[in-house]
KOLVO-378961 format. One record per residue (C-alpha): residue in one letter; y negated, x, z. Coordinates in steps of 0.1 Angstrom, whole numbers, padded with zeros to 4 digits, always signed. Layout:
<sites>
AYXZ ...
</sites>
This chain:
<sites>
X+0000+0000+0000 X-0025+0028+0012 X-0013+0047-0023 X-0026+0018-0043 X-0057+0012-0025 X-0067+0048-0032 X-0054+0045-0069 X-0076+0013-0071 X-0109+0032-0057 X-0105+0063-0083 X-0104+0038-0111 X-0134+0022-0095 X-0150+0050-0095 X-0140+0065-0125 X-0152+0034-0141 X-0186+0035-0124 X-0191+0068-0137 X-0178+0059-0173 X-0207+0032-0170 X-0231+0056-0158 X-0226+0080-0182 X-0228+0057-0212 X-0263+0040-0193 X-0278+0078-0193 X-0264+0081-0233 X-0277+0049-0242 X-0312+0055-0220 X-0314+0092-0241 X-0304+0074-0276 X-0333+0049-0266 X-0359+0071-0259 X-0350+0093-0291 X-0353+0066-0314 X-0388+0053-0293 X-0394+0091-0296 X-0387+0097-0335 X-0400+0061-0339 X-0433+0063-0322 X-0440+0094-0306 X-0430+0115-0338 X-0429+0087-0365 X-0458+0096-0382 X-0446+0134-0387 X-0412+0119-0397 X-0426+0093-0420 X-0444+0121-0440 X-0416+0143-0444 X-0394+0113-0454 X-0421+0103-0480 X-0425+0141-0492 X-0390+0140-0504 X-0390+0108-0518 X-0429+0106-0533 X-0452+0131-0546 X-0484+0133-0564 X-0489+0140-0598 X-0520+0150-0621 X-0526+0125-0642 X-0552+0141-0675 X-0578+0116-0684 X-0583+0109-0722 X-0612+0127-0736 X-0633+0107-0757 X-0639+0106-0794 X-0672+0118-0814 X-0681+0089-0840 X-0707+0098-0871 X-0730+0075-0875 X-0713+0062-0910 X-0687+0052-0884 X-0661+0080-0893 X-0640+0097-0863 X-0652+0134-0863 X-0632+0143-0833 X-0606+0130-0814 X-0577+0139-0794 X-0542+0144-0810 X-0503+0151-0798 X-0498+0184-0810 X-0462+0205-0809 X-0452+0239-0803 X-0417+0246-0827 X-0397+0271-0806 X-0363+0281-0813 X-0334+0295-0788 X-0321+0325-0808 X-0298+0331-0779 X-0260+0335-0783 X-0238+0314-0757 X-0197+0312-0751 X-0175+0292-0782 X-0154+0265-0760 X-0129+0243-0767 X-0131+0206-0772 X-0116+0204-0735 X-0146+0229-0724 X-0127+0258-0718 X-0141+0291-0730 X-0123+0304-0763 X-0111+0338-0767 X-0110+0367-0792 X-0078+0385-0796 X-0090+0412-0776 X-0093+0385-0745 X-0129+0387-0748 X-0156+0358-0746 X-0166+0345-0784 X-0201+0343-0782 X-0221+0315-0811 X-0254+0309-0818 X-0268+0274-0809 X-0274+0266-0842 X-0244+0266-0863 X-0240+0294-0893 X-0235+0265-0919 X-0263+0245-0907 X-0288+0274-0905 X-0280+0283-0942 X-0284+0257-0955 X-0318+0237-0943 X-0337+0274-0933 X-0357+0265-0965 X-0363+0232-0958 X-0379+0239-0921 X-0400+0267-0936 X-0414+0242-0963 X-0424+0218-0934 X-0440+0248-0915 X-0454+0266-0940 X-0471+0229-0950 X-0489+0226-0916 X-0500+0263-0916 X-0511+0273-0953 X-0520+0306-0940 X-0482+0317-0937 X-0462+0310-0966 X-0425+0303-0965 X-0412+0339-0970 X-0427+0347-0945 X-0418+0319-0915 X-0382+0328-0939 X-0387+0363-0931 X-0395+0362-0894 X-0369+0334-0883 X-0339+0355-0897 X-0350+0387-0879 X-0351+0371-0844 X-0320+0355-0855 X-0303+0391-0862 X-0310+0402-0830 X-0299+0369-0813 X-0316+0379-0779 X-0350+0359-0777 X-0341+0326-0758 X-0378+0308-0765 X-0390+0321-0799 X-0421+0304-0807 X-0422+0302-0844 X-0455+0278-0850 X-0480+0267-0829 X-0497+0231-0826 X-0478+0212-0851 X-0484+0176-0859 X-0465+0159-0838 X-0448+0140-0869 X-0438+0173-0882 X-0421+0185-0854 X-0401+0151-0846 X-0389+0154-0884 X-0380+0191-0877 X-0362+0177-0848 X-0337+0159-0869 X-0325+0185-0892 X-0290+0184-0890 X-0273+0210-0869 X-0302+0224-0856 X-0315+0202-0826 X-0294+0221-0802 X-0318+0250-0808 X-0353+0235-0807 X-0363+0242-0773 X-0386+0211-0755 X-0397+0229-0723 X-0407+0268-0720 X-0411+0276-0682 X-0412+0240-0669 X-0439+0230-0693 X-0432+0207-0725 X-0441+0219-0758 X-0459+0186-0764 X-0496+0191-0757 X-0526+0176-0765 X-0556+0194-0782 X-0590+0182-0799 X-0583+0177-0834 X-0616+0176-0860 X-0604+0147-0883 X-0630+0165-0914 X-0614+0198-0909 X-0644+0225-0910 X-0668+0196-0920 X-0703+0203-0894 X-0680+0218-0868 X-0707+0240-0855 X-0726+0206-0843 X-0693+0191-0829 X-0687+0222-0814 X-0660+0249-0804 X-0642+0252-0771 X-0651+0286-0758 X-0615+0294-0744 X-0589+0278-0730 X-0589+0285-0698 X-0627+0282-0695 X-0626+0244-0709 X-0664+0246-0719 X-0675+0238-0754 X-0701+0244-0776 X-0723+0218-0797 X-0718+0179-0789 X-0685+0187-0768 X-0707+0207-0749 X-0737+0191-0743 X-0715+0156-0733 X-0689+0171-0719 X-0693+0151-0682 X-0694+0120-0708 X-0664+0128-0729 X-0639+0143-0705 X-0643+0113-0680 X-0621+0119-0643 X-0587+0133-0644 X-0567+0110-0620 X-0539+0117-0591 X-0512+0092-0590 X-0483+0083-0566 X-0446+0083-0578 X-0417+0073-0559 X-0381+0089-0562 X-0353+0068-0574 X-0317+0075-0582 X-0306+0099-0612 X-0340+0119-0606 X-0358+0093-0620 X-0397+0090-0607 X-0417+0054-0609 X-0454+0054-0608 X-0463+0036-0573 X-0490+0013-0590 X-0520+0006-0564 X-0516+0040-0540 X-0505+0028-0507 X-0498-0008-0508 X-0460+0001-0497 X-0476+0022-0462 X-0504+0003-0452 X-0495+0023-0419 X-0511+0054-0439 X-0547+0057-0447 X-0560+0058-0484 X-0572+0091-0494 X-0595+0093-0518 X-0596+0130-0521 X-0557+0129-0524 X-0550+0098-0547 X-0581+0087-0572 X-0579+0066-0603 X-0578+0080-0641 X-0610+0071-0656 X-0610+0082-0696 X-0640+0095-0709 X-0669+0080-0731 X-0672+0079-0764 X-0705+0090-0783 X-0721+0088-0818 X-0736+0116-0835 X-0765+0111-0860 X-0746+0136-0886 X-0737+0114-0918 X-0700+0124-0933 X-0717+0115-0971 X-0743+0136-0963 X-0731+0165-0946 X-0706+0169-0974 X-0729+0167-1000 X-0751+0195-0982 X-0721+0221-0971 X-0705+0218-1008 X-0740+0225-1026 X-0749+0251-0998 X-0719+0267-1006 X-0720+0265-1045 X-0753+0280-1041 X-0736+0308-1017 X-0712+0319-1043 X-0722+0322-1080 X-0699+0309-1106 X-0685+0337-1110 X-0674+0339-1074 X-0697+0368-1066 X-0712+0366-1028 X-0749+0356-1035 X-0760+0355-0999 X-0740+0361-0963 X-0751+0328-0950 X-0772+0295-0951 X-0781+0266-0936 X-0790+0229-0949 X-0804+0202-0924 X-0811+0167-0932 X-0838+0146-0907 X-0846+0114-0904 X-0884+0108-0901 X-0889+0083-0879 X-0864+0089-0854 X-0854+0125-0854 X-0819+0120-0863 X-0802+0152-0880 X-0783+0136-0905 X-0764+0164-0919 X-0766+0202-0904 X-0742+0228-0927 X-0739+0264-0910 X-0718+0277-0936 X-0713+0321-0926 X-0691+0343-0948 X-0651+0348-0932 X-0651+0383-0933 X-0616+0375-0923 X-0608+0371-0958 X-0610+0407-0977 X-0609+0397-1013 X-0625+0367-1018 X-0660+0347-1009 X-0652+0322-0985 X-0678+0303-0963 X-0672+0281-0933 X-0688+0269-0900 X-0680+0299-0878 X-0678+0298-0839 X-0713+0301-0821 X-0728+0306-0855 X-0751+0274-0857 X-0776+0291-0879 X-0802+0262-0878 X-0809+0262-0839 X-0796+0294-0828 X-0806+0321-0852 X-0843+0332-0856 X-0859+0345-0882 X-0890+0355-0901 X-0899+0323-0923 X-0923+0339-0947 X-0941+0312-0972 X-0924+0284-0956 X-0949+0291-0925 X-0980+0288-0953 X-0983+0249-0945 X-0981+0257-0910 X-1013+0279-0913 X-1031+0256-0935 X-1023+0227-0913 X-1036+0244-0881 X-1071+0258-0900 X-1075+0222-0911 X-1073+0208-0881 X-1095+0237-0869 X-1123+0237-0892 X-1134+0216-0927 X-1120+0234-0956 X-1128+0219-0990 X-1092+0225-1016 X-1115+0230-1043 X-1129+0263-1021 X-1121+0297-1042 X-1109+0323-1025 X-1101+0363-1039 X-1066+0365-1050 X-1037+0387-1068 X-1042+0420-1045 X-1060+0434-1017 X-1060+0460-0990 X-1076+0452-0958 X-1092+0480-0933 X-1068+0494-0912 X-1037+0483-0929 X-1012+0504-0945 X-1007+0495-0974 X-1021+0465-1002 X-1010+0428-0998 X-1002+0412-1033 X-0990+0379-1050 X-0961+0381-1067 X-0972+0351-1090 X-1002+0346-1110 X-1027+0367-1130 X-1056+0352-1115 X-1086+0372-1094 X-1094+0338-1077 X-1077+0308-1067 X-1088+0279-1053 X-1070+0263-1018 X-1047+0242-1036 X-1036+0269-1061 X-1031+0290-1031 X-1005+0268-1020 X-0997+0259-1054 X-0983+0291-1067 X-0978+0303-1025 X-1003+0335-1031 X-1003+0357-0999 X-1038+0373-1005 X-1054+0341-1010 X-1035+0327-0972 X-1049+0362-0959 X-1081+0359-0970 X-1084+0323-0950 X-1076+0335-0923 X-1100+0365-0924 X-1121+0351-0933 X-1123+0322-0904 X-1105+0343-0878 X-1107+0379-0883 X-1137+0381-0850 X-1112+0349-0828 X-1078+0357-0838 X-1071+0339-0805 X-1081+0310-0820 X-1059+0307-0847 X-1028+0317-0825 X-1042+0283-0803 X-1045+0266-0834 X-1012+0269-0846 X-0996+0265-0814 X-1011+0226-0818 X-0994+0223-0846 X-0963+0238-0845 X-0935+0234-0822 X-0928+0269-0805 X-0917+0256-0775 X-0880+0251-0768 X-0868+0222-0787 X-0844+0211-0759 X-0819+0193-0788 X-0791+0180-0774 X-0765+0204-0785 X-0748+0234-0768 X-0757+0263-0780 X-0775+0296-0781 X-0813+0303-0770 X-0839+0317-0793 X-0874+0329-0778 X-0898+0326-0803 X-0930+0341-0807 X-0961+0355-0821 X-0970+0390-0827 X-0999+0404-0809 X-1026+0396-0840 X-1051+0429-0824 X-1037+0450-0854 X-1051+0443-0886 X-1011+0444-0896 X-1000+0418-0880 X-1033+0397-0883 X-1031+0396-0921 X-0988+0393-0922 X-0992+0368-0893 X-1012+0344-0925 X-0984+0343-0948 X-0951+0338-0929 X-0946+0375-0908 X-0956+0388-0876 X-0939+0350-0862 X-0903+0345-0855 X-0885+0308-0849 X-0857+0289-0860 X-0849+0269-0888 X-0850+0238-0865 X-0884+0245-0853 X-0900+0247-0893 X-0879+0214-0900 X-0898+0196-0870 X-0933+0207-0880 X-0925+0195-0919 X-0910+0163-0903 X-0944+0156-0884 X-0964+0164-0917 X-0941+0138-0935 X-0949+0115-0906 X-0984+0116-0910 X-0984+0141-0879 X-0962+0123-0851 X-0938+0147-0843 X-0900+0136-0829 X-0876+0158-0810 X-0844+0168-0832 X-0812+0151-0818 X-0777+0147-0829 X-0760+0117-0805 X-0777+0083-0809 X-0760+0064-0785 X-0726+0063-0761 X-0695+0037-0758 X-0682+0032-0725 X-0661+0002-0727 X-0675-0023-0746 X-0709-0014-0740 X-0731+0006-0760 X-0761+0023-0747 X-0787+0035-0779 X-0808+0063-0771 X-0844+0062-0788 X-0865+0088-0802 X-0882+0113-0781 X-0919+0119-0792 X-0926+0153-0785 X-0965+0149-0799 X-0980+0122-0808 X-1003+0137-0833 X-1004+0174-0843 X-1029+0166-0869 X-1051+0140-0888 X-1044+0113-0908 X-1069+0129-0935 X-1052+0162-0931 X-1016+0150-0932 X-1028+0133-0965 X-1042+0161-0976 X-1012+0188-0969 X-0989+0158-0986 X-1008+0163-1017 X-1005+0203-1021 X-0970+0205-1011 X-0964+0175-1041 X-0986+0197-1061 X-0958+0227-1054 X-0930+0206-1068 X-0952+0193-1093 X-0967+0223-1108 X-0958+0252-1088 X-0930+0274-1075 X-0912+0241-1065 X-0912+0228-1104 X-0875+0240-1110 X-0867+0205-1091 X-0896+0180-1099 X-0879+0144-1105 X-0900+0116-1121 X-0878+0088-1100 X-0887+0099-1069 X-0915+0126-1059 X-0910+0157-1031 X-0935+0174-1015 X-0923+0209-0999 X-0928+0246-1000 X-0907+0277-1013 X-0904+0303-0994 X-0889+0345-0994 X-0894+0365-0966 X-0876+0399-0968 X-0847+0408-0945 X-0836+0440-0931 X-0867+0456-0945 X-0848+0497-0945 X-0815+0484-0936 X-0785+0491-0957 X-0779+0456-0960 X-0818+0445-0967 X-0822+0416-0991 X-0842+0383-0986 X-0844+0349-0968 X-0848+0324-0995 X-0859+0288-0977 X-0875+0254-0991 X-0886+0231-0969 X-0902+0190-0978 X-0900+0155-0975 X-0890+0130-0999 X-0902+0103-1011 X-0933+0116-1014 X-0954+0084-1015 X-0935+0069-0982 X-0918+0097-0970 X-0887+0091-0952 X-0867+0122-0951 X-0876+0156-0939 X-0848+0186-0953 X-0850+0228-0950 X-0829+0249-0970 X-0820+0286-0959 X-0803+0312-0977 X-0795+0347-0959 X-0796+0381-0970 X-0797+0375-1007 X-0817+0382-1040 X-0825+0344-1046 X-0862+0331-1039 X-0872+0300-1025 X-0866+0284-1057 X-0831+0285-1062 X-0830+0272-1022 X-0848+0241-1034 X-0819+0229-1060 X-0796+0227-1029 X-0826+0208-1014 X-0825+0187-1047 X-0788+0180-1043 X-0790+0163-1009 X-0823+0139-1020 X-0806+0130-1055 X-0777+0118-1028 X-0799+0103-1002 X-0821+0086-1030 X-0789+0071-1046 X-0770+0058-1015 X-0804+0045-0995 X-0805+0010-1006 X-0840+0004-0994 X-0850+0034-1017 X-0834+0022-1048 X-0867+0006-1064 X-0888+0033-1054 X-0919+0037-1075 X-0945+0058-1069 X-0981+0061-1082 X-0988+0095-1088 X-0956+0097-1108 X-0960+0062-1128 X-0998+0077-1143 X-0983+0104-1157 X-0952+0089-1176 X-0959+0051-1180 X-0966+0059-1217 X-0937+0078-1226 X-0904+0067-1239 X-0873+0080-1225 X-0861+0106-1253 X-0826+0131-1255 X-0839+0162-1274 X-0807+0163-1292 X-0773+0140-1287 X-0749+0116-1305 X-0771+0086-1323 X-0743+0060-1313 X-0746+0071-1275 X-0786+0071-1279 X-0785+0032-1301 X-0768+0024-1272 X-0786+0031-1245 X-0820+0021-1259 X-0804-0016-1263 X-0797-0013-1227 X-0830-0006-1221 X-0846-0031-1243 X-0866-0003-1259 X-0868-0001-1297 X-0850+0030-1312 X-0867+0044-1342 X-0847+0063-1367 X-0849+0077-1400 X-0810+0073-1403 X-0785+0054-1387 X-0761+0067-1405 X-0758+0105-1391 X-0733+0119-1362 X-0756+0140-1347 X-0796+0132-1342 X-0827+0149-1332 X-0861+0142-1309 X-0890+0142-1330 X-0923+0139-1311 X-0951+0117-1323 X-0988+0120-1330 X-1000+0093-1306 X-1002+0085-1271 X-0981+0059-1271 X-0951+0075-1285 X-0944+0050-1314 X-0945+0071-1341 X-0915+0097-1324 X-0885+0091-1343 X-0850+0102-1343 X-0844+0123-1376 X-0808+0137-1385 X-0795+0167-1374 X-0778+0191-1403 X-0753+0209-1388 X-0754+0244-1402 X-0721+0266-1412 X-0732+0290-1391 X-0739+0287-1345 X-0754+0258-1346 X-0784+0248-1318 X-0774+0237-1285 X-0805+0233-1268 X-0815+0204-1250 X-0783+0185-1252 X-0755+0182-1225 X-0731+0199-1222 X-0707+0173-1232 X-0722+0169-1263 X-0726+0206-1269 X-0687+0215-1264 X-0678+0185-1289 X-0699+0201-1316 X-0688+0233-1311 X-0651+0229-1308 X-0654+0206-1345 X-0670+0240-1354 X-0642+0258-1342 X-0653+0277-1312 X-0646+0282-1281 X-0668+0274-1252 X-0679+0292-1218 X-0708+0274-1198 X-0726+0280-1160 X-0751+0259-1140 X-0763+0225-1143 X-0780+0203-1168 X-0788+0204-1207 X-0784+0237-1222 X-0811+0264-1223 X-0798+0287-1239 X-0766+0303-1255 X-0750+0336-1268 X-0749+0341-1300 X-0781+0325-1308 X-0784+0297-1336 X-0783+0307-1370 X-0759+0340-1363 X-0722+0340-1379 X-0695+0342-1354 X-0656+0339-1369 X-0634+0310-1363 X-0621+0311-1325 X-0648+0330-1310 X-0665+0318-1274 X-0702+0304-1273 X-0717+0313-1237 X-0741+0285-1227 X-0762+0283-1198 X-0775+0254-1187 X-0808+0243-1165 X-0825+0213-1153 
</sites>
């Protein structure tokens, strides 16, 4: 009895200590979990949440550059690097197990098959060699087989930013996708890059990025940049099976225990678009005839670079801006392009030599009274304390008066105004001038590099006299286009700028003109400096592009470059407004380092306004006065053509055609006695057995008649013919080449 008593108290107590010891378990398991849950659940949450979430860098979309035509100029594109695994690995069985040489030894394979390789190799160098033209397919041929040979290079990067189209279609060549590597180091070979949808087309105003790593640009990119780029974002992702990551849309809305962190998590805001003032139309039309003009037509180098901007009056908008520089990149031939931090008309500076003539004028104008009909001495003259004489290169005359100055651009005559009104207060006519002309930094809304212009201390004689007719002064291209803009304004001057306006969303904010002065001269003297520079074009060194549809005042200018360098030549400009009777247009031509003059500047100046003048609906039915005096009696007349081509236009016309013959081919302009022109008739034109007479007709006309004749035909330039080799009348044998040159 007394054993089981005792048995029954150690169970008891056994029992009370089993108890006890699973109270104290389950008292530590409590205060574990109220430990990790609330003393620690914070720290535990985050770790938990580290594994299982993370942040990622999320790139905003950088916005696109519109032209004002509505064209995309730049934009941002999927591009592809192709890289290949020229690595060898083991040859397995279809059950995976490695396969072995006789030897025992591991067969080793490249990734892309032997047979496959063979036979599309061609076919993916066609497809590269299409993307880059400056490789050809020998030689991606070429350098894919010798990596191949040495089978070691694991990421071989053959081409870089391919189309993304290209790449995919590279993808799918049979045999060889095991070998096109998609991620080098952890990074995909997809990327995105800014892509200029006009290739080279006003690139310096779009602008370059400096580097890559810097991720600063030049031109609009530059300038806009906080506008384009918008705010890169940094967004939450939760881990779910297989690897896969989801996109936690709205932060935190799963741990509203956590608090939102801006700095941490912020939303992906793309960037703004903007439009540029640049014109596609125009811009091409002024890069393809600056270039022409670059390059003779025998693809000589004329000049090492040039510039062509187009303005708009009234609101300052560049319309077209061409910065073409020579490549030196290419050794054999000529070739001109928009080069990086080249942006000729706002960042280079440069003597502007006649050019600066109207600036003078203008600012003595506006200074004193000055009748045009004054005579002043001209052709050559040496003033005290100068080195050497001052002389016009045009004219015969020993006076001119003010408009003839102008007129035929004589640097005495410009020299002698100024000594005359300013040789004892040269100060004066620096202060002058600075009214008039913009030497102050033009602040344009473009990236790019700074110029300091300035004026030569006029104390010397020297640079007095030089400082009259374009020397002794040094600006920018931009800076002469503004003051010629204000002239053809009637002296309000507007600050150059190339965006007009920004899209963010589905707004658009316009931005209007800046008025930089609101008048650098008179009305009477804008008039009055509208009427000599139409007199330049008219009659003067301008005359190689006078048009009787529309008139164009301007001025030619040469100033000398490099005076003693090796590489001297001249800088051959034209600047003007057009049409001259309501001007709306302002333009400046610039030609670097070459042997041209100002006149052969102005046909490039010529080739933008014919444009301009033809697209501008509300300039179609232009007439203007000055213009109609001098030809409202004449009849339209073809110094030499077919008669059916000239019968039919006349009828077109409604104009009479006189003739002594209807019969003949070919006919000929004969002028009439009286003012009225009714008397000029069309007589036949006997062609001779020997070179017949070219002039005057075009040169379609001209090659048909001479290929009836049996000859060959070589032409260069523009326009009717003006002349040809062998002359008229001179024998040449069946088969020989007639060189004809042709002019406006």
């Amino acid at each position: 009895m007394a054993n089981e008593k005792r048995k029954d108290g150690s169970a008891l107590r056994l029992a009370l200590l089993f108890f006890l010891l699973l109270f104290v378990a389950i008292v530590g398991i409590v205060g574990c979990i109220i430990k990790i849950d609330v003393v620690d659940g914070d720290m535990w949450r985050r770790k938990a949440n580290h594994c299982t979430e993370s942040y990622i860098d999320q790139p905003a979309q950088r916005g696109n550059i519109y032209s004002s035509d509505g064209n995309i100029l730049a934009s941002t594109i999927p591009v592809c690097d192709f890289v290949l695994d020229m690595g060898m690995v083991q040859k397995t069985k279809p059950n995976g197990q490695p396969l072995l040489n006789d030897k025992g030894q591991k067969i080793l394979e490249p990734l892309i098959p032997d047979s496959s390789f063979t036979k599309h190799l061609d076919s993916v160098c066609i497809i590269l060699s299409s993307c880059d033209p400056s490789r050809s397919v020998s030689d991606f041929k070429t350098a894919i087989l010798s990596e191949r040979a040495k089978g070691k290079k694991r990421c071989y990067k053959v081409a870089r930013n391919l189309p993304y189209t290209k790449w995919l279609q590279l993808t799918k060549t049979p045999g060889w996708r095991r070998g096109i590597v998609k991620t080098v180091d952890g990074e995909s070979v997809i990327h995105n890059i800014r892509s200029h949808t006009y290739g080279n087309l006003a690139e310096n105003v779009i602008g370059f990025r400096n580097s890559i790593s810097s991720g600063t640009y030049t031109g609009l990119e530059g300038n806009y940049n906080t506008d384009l780029k918008g705010q890169d974002g940094k967004l939450l992702r939760r881990r779910l099976t297989m690897g896969v990551w989801l996109p936690v849309e709205g932060g935190r809305e799963y741990h509203d225990s956590l608090t939102f962190n801006p700095e941490v998590q912020r939303p992906v805001i793309n960037g703004r678009h903007i439009i540029s003032t640049i014109d596609t139309r125009y811009q091409d039309i002024a890069e393809n005839s600056l270039r022409h003009r670059l390059v003779n037509s025998e693809g000589n180098r004329v000049g090492d670079a040039g510039c062509c901007i187009l303005m708009e009056i009234e609101t300052g908008n560049i319309l077209a801006c061409s910065n073409l520089v020579r490549d030196t990149s290419y050794k054999d031939v000529n070739v001109f392009r928009e080069m990086p931090n080249q942006n000729i008309a706002c960042s280079w500076g440069y003597h502007p030599g006649s050019t600066f003539k109207s600036v003078i004028l203008t600012a003595i104008m506006n200074d004193t009274v000055i009748d045009t009909a004054m005579r002043v001495r001209a052709r050559v003259k040496r003033y005290p304390n100068t080195p050497k004489e001052i002389k016009d290169d045009h004219g015969d005359l020993d006076t001119l008066s003010v408009k003839q100055v102008i007129e035929i651009s004589s640097n005495v005559g410009m020299c002698e105004l100024g000594w005359t009104y300013y040789r004892n207060n040269r100060e004066r006519l620096k202060k002058a001038v600075e009214r008039v002309f913009p030497y102050e930094d033009l602040n344009i809304d473009l990236q790019t590099g700074k110029v300091k212009s300035y004026i030569n201390n006029l104390a010397p004689n020297i640079n007095f006299v030089n400082y009259c007719y374009g020397y002794s002064t040094f600006v920018t291209p931009m800076q002469v286009l503004t003051f010629y803009n204000a002239l053809g304004g009637g002296g309000r001057m507007v600050r150059p700028r190339f965006c007009k306006g920004i899209i963010d969303g589905h707004d658009t904010t316009w931005f209007k003109p800046q008025v930089m002065r609101e008048s650098i001269c008179s009305p009477q003297v804008a008039a009055t400096m509208k009427d000599l520079l139409v007199n330049v074009v008219q009659n003067g060194t301008g005359n190689n592009i006078k048009n009787n549809a529309y008139g164009i005042a301007g001025k030619t200018g040469t100033a000398q470059f490099r005076v003693g360098h090796p590489e001297q030549g001249y800088i051959a400009s034209f600047a003007g407004y057009f049409p001259a009777e309501n001007p709306k247009y302002t333009c400046l031509v610039a030609i670097f380092r070459t042997s041209m003059y100002g006149r052969q500047s102005a046909e490039v100046f010529k080739d933008v306004a014919d444009c301009v003048m033809a697209m501008d609906k509300q300039l179609g039915s232009v007439k203007l006065d000055y213009l109609q005096k001098d030809n409202a009696n004449t009849i339209p007349f073809s110094p030499k053509a077919r008669q059916s081509e000239l019968l039919r236009a006349y009828n077109i016309l409604s104009i009479p055609y006189l003739s002594t013959d209807s019969s003949s081919y070919w006919t000929i302009y004969q002028q009439g006695t009286d003012s009225l022109g009714t008397r000029s008739t069309y007589i036949p034109y006997e062609v001779p057995s020997l070179v017949p007479d070219c002039s005057g007709m075009t040169i379609r006309n001209a090659i048909t008649l001479l290929k009836r004749m049996g000859y060959k035909v070589k032409f260069s330039g523009c326009g009717r013919v003006s002349s040809q080799t062998p002359k008229a009348r001179t024998s040449l044998r069946k088969g020989g080449t007639v060189v004809l040159t042709l002019d406006n």
